[in-house]
DRENKOL-928231 format. One record per residue (C-alpha): residue in one letter; x, y, z. Coordinates in Angstrom, 1 decimal, m for minus. Example, Ala and Ser with C-alpha at 12.3 -4.5 7.8 and 13.67 -1.06 7.14 Angstrom:
SITE   type        x        y        z
SITE      A     12.3     m4.5      7.8
SITE      S     13.7     m1.1      7.1
# end
This chain:
SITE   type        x        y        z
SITE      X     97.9    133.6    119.9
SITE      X    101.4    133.1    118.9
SITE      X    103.9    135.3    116.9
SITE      X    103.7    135.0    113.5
SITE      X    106.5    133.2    111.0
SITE      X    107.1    134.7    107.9
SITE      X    109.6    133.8    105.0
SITE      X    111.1    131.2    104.1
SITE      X    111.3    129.0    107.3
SITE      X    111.2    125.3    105.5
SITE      X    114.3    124.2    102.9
SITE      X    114.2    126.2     99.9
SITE      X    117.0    125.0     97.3
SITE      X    117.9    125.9     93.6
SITE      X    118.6    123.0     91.8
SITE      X    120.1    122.7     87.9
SITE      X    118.4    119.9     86.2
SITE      X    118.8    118.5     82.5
SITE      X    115.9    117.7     80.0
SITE      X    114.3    115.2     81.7
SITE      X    114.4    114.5     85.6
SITE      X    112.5    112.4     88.3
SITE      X    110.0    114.5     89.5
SITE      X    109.0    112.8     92.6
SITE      X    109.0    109.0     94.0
SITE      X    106.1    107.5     96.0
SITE      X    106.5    104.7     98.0
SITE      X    104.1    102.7     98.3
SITE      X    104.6     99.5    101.0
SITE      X    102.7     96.5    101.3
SITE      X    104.5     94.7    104.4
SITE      X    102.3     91.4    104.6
SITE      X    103.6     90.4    101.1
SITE      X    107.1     92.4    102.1
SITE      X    106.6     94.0     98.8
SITE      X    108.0     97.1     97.9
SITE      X    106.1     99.3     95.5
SITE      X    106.8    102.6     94.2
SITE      X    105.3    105.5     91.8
SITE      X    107.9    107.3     90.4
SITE      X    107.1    110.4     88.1
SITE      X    109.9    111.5     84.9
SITE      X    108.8    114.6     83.5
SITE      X    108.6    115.7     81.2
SITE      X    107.4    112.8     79.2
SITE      X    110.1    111.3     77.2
SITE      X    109.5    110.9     72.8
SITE      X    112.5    108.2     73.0
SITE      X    113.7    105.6     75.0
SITE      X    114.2    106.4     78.6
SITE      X    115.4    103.5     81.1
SITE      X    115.2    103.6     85.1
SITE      X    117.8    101.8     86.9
SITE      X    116.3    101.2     90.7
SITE      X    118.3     99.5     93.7
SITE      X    117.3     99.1     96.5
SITE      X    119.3     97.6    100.0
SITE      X    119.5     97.3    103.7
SITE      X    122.7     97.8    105.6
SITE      X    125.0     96.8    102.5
SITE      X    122.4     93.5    101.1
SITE      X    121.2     94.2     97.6
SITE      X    117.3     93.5     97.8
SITE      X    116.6     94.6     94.2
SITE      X    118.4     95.5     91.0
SITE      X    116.1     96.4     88.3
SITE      X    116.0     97.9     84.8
SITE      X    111.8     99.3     83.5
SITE      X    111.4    101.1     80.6
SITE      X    110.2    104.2     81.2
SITE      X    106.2    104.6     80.7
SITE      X    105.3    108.3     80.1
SITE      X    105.2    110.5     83.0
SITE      X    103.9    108.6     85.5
SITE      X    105.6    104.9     86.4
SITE      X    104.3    102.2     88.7
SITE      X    106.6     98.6     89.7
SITE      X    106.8     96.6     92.6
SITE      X    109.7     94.6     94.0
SITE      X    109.6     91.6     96.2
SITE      X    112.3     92.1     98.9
SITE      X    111.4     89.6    100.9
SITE      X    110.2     85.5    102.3
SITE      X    106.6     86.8    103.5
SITE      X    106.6     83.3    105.3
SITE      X    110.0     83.7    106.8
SITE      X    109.8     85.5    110.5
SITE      X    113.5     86.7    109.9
SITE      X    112.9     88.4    106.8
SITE      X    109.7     90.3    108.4
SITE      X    111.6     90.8    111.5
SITE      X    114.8     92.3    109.5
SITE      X    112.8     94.5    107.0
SITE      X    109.8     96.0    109.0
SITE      X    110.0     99.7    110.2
SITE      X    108.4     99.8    114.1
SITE      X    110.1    102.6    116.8
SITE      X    111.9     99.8    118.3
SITE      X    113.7     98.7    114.9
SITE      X    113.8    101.6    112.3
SITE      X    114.9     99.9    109.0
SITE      X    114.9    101.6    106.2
SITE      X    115.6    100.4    102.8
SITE      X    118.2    102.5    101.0
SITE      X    117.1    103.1     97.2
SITE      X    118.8    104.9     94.3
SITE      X    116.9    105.6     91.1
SITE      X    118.8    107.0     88.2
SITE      X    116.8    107.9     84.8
SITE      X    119.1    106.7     81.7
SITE      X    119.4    107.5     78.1
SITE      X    121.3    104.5     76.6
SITE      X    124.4    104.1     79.2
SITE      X    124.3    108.0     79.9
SITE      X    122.7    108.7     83.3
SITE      X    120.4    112.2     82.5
SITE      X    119.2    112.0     86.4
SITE      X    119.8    110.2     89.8
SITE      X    117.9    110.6     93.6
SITE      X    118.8    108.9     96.4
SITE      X    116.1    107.9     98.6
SITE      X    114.8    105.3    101.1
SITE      X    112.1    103.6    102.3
SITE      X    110.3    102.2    105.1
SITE      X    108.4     99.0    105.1
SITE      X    105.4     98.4    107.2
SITE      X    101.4     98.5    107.7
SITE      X     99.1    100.8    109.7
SITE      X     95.7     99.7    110.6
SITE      X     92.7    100.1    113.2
SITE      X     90.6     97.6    114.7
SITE      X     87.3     97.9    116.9
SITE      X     89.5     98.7    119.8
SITE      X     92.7     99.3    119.1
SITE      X     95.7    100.9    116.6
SITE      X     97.6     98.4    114.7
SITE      X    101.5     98.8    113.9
SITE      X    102.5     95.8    111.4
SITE      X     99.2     93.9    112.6
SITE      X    100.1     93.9    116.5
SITE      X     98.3     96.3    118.6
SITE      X    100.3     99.5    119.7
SITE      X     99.0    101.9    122.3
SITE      X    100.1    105.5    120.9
SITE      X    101.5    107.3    123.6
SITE      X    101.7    111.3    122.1
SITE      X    103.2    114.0    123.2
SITE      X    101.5    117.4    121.8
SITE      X    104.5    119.0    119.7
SITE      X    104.1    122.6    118.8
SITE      X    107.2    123.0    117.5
SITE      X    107.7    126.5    118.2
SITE      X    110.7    128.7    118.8
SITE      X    111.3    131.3    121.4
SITE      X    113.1    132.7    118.5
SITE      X    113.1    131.3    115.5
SITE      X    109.2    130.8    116.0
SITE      X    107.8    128.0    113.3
SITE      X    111.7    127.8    112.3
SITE      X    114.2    125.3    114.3
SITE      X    116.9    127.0    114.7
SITE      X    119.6    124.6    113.5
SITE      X    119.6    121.6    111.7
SITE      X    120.9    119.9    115.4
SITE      X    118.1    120.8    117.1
SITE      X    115.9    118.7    114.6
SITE      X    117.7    115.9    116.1
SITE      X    117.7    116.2    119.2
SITE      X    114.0    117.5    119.1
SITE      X    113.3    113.9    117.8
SITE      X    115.6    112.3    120.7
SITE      X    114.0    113.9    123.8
SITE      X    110.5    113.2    122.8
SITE      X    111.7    109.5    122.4
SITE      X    113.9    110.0    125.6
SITE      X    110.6    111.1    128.0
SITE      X    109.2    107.8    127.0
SITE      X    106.4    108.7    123.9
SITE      X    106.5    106.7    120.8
SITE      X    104.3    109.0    118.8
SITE      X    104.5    112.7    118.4
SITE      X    101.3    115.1    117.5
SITE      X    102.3    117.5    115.2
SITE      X    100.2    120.6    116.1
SITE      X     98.8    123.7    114.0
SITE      X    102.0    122.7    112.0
SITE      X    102.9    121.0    108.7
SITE      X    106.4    120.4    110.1
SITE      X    110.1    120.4    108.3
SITE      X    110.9    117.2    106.5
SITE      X    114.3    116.9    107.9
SITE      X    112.5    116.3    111.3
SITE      X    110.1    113.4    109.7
SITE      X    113.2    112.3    108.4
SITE      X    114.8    112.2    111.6
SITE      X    111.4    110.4    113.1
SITE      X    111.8    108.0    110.0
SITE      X    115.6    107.0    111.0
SITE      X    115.4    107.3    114.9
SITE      X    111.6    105.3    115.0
SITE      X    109.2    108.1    116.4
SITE      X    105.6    107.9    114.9
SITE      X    104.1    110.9    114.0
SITE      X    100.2    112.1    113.4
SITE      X    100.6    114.9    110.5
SITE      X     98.0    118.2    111.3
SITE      X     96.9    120.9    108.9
SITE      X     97.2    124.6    110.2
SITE      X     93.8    125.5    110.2
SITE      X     92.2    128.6    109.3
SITE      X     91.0    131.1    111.4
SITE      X     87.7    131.4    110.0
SITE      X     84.9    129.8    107.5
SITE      X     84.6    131.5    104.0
SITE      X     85.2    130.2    100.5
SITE      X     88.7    131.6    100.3
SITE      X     89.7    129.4    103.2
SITE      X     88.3    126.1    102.3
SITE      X     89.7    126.6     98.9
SITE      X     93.1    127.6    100.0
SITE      X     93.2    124.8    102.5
SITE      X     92.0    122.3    100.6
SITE      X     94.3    122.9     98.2
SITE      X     97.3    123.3    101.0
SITE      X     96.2    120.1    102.8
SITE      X     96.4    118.1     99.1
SITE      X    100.0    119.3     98.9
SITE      X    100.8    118.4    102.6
SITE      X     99.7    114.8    101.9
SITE      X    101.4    114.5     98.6
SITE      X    104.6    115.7    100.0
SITE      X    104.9    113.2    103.0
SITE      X    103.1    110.3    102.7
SITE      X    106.3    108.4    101.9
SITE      X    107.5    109.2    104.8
SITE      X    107.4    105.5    107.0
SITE      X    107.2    107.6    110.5
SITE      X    103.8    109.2    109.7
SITE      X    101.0    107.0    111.0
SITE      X     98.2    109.0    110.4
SITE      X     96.8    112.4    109.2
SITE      X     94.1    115.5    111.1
SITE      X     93.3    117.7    108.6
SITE      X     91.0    119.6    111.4
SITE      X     91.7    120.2    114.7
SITE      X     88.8    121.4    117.7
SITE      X     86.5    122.6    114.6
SITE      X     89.0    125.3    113.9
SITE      X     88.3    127.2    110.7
SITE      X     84.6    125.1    111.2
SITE      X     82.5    126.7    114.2
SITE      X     79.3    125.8    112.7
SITE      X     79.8    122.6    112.3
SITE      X     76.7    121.6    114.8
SITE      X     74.4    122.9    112.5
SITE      X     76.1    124.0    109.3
SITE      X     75.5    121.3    106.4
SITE      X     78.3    122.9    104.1
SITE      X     80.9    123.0    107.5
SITE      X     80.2    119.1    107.9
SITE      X     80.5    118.4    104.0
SITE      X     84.0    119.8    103.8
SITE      X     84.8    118.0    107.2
SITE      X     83.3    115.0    105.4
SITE      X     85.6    116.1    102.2
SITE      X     88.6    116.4    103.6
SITE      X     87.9    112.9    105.1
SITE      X     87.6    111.3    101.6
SITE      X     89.8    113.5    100.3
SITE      X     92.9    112.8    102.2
SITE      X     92.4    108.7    101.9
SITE      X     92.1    109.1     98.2
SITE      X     95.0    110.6     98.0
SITE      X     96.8    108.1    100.6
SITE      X     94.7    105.1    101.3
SITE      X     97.2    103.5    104.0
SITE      X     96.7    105.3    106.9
SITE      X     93.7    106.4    109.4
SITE      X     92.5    110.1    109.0
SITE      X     90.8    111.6    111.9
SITE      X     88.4    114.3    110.9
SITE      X     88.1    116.5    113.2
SITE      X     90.5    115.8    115.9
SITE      X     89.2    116.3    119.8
SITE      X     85.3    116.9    119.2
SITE      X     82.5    117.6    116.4
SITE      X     83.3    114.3    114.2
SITE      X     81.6    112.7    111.5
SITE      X     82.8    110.2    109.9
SITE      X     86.5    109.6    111.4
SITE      X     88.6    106.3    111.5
SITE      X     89.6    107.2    115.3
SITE      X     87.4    108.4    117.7
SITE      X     89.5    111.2    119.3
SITE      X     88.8    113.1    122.3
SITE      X     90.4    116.9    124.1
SITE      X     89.5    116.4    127.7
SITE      X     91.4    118.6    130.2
SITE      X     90.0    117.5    133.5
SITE      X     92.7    118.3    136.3
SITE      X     91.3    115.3    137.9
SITE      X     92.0    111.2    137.7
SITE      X     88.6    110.3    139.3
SITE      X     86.8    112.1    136.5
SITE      X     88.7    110.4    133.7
SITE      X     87.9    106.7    135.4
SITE      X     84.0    108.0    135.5
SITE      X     83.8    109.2    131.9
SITE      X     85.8    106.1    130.7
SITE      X     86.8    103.7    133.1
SITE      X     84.0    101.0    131.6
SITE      X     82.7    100.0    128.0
SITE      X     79.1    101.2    129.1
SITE      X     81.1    104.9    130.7
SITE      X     82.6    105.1    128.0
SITE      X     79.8    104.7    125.2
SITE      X     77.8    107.2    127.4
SITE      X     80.4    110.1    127.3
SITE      X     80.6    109.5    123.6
SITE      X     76.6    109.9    122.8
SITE      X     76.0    112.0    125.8
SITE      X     78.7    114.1    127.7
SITE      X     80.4    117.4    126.5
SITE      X     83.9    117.4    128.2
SITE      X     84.5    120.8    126.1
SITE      X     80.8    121.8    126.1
SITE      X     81.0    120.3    122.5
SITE      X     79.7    116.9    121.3
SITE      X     82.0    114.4    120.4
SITE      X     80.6    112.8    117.8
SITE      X     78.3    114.2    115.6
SITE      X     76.9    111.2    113.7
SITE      X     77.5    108.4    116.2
SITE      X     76.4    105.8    114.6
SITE      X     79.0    106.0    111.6
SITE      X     81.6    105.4    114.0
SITE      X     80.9    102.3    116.0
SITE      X     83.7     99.9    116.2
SITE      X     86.3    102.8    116.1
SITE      X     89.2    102.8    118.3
SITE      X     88.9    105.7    120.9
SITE      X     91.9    107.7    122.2
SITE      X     91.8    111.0    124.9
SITE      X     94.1    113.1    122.5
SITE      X     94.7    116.0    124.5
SITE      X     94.9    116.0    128.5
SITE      X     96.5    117.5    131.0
SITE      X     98.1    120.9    129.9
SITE      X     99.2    121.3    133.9
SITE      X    101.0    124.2    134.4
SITE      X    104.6    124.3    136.5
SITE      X    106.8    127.0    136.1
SITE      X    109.7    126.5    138.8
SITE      X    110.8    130.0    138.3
SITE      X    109.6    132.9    140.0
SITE      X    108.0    135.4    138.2
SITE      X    107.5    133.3    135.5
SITE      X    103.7    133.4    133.4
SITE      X    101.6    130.7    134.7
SITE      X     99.2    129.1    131.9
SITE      X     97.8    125.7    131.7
SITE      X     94.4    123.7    132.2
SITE      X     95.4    123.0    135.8
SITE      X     98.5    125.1    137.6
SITE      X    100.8    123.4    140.9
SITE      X    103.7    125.3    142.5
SITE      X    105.6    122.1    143.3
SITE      X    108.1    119.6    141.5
SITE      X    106.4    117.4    143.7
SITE      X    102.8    118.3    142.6
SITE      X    103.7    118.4    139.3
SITE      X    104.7    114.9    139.4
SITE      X    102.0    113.6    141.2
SITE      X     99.6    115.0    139.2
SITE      X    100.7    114.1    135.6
SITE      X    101.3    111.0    136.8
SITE      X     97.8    110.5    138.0
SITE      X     96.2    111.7    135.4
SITE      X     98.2    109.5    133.0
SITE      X     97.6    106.4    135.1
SITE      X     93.9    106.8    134.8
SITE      X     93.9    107.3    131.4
SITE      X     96.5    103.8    131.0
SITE      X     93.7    101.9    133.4
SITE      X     90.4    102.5    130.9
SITE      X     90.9     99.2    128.7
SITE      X     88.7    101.3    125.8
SITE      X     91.2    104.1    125.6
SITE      X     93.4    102.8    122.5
SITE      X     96.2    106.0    123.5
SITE      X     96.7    109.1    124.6
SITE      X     98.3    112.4    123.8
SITE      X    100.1    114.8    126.4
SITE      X     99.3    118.8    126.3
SITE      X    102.1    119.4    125.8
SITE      X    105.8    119.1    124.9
SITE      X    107.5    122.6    125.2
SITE      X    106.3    125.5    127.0
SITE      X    104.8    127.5    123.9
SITE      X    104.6    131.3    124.1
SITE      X    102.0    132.4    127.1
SITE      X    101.2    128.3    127.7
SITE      X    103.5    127.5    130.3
SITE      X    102.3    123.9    130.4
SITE      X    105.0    121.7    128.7
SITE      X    107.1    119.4    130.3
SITE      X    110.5    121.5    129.2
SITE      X    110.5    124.9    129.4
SITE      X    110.5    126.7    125.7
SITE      X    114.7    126.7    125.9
SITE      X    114.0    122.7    125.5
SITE      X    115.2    122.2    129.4
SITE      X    113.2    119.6    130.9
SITE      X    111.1    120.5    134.0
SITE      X    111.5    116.9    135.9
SITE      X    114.5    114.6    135.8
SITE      X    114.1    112.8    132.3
SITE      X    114.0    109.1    134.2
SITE      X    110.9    110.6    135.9
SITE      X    109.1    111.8    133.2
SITE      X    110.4    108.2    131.5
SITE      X    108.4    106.1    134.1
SITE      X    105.5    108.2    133.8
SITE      X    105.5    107.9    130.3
SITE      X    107.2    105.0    128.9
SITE      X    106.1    101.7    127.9
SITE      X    104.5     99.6    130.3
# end
């Protein structure tokens, strides 16, 4: 498929540290009661006295100044920071894409009046959620509009190639019009989910999956996906978490028992380890129990998308019934009634304005022209089936031999960005 990335391609820092430390802080928000909650870990475990001095603030406003005596290794408070009745504080505090707030915190560990440790850190504040029909941002509906984001290098591979192009990576998928980016076959860099944390793009976090089913790869993955989560579940952007993707790693899972017990695993596992945000199975096809209903279909045409999902009773019948990959959607239907549904990979049309170039996509045109009719009628049909909760557009970059993203690998969009804005911005 692609080339490989070795070495060190994600921050790697040495860092001098005295007897005791903070280990880690999780923050934990719980944005009806605008209550700020946090886990924060000393190790090792002081045998006298240890203090922890936490503030926290937004934009220069002190929301909390407070002393706890430290508790052994692991140490859990909460803060009120706001008037849950008051629509300004909600309005001033909650994280969404439109209004990023982030709550600036600094934790120092203390030994009397000497400070032994200090992290700065912030947080966002807000709730995720599904319904029967729809994604919920902060208890309002939100229609997820993804863009499939590889987040390969023509050079650098795996590895951005400057801290910059984080940035403006983050910028131009919220300049085409998405709110919500798909990480793919990626755990990616935390200075870009930082960047999604401060500029307000959503993210779904993926698990690289393994290329085939033996006990050495459902241990190592297992294990993996439990650090992924642990890592960057504070992070506000990240919305919700695929530790499979297309039954990758899982071709049995049809008929398999063990293949759908560790699909079924990784389900339970990843919400006991972060029980605030939806986990999709088995992203695209081959679910069993999921909390969205997620579906790969790469038709090149809209007509088919309004026939497979264009009404309630269409769109129950593709889920029990038709194989847009030759694979069945949902293995054990009946666990997931009352799950929103999205079309999580479409598209993938291929248009490479320059001659010569590699043509690889789902569907190909030779025309700026086609190329802009066509997404855009695809995209339209999906928008005008009142069951489909989202979508997600294959893909972002060009990626290797898949010439099918709306910039070329160089990050040069294809289309003027205003077009590719009307096509895919909010309605």
């Amino acid at each position: 498929w692609y080339r490989r990335t070795t070495g060190i391609w994600q921050p790697v820092w040495l860092e001098v540290v005295g007897r005791h430390r903070i280990a880690g802080i999780h923050w934990q928000p719980e944005a009806q009661s605008l209550t700020r909650g946090a886990t924060i870990t000393v190790d090792p475990p002081p045998q006298s006295p240890l203090t922890l001095h936490v503030q926290l603030s937004l934009n220069g406003t002190t929301l909390a100044d407070d002393r706890l005596r430290v508790n052994g290794t692991t140490n859990v408070a909460k803060w009120r920071i706001g008037e849950p009745g008051h629509p300004g504080s909600r309005r001033e505090l909650l994280w969404s894409p439109e209004h990023p707030n982030l709550i600036e915190a600094t934790v120092s560990l203390l030994d009397g009046d000497t400070v032994l440790d200090t992290v700065y850190s912030y947080a966002g504040l807000r709730s995720i959620g599904t319904d029967s029909q729809s994604f919920l941002l902060n208890t309002f509906p939100v229609y997820l509009r993804m863009v499939l984001e590889q987040g390969f290098w023509p050079k650098s591979h795996l590895a951005a190639p400057s801290p910059g192009a984080i940035r403006r990576e983050v910028e131009l998928i919220k300049e085409l019009g998405f709110n919500t980016a798909r990480i793919h076959q990626k755990v990616e860099d935390p200075r870009f989910l930082a960047w999604c944390d401060r500029l307000g793009l959503m993210v779904w976090g993926e698990m690289a999956n393994a290329f085939t089913w033996n006990d050495r790869a459902v241990s190592r993955v297992t294990r993996e996906w439990t650090d992924v989560v642990l890592r960057d579940r504070s992070h506000p952007s990240i919305i919700a978490w695929a530790p499979l993707n297309e039954s990758w790693g899982v071709p049995g899972l049809p008929s398999d028992p063990a293949q759908r017990h560790w699909q079924e695993t990784l389900w339970n596992l990843t919400h006991a380890l972060d029980g605030s945000r939806p986990v999709i199975s088995n992203d695209g096809w081959e679910q069993t129990t999921t909390d969205i209903r997620t579906i790969h279909d790469y038709t090149t045409e809209g007509s088919v998308i309004d026939a497979r999902y264009g009404s309630a009773d269409r769109l129950a019948t593709t889920l029990r019934q038709v194989r847009p990959a030759h694979r069945t959607l949902q293995l054990n239907p009946d666990a997931n009634l009352n799950k929103p549904v999205m079309i999580t990979e479409y598209g993938g049309i291929s248009y490479a304005p320059k001659e010569g170039e590699r043509w690889y996509g789902y569907g190909t045109v030779s025309s700026a022209d086609d190329y802009i009719a066509k997404v855009r009628e695809l995209t339209e049909a999906i928008r005008a089936c009142a069951g489909i909760s989202g979508y997600c557009y294959t893909q972002f970059t060009d990626t290797e031999q898949e010439t099918n993203g709306l910039l070329t690998e160089d990050r040069e969009p294809k289309l003027p960005i205003e077009t590719l804005q009307d096509i895919f911005g909010p309605r």
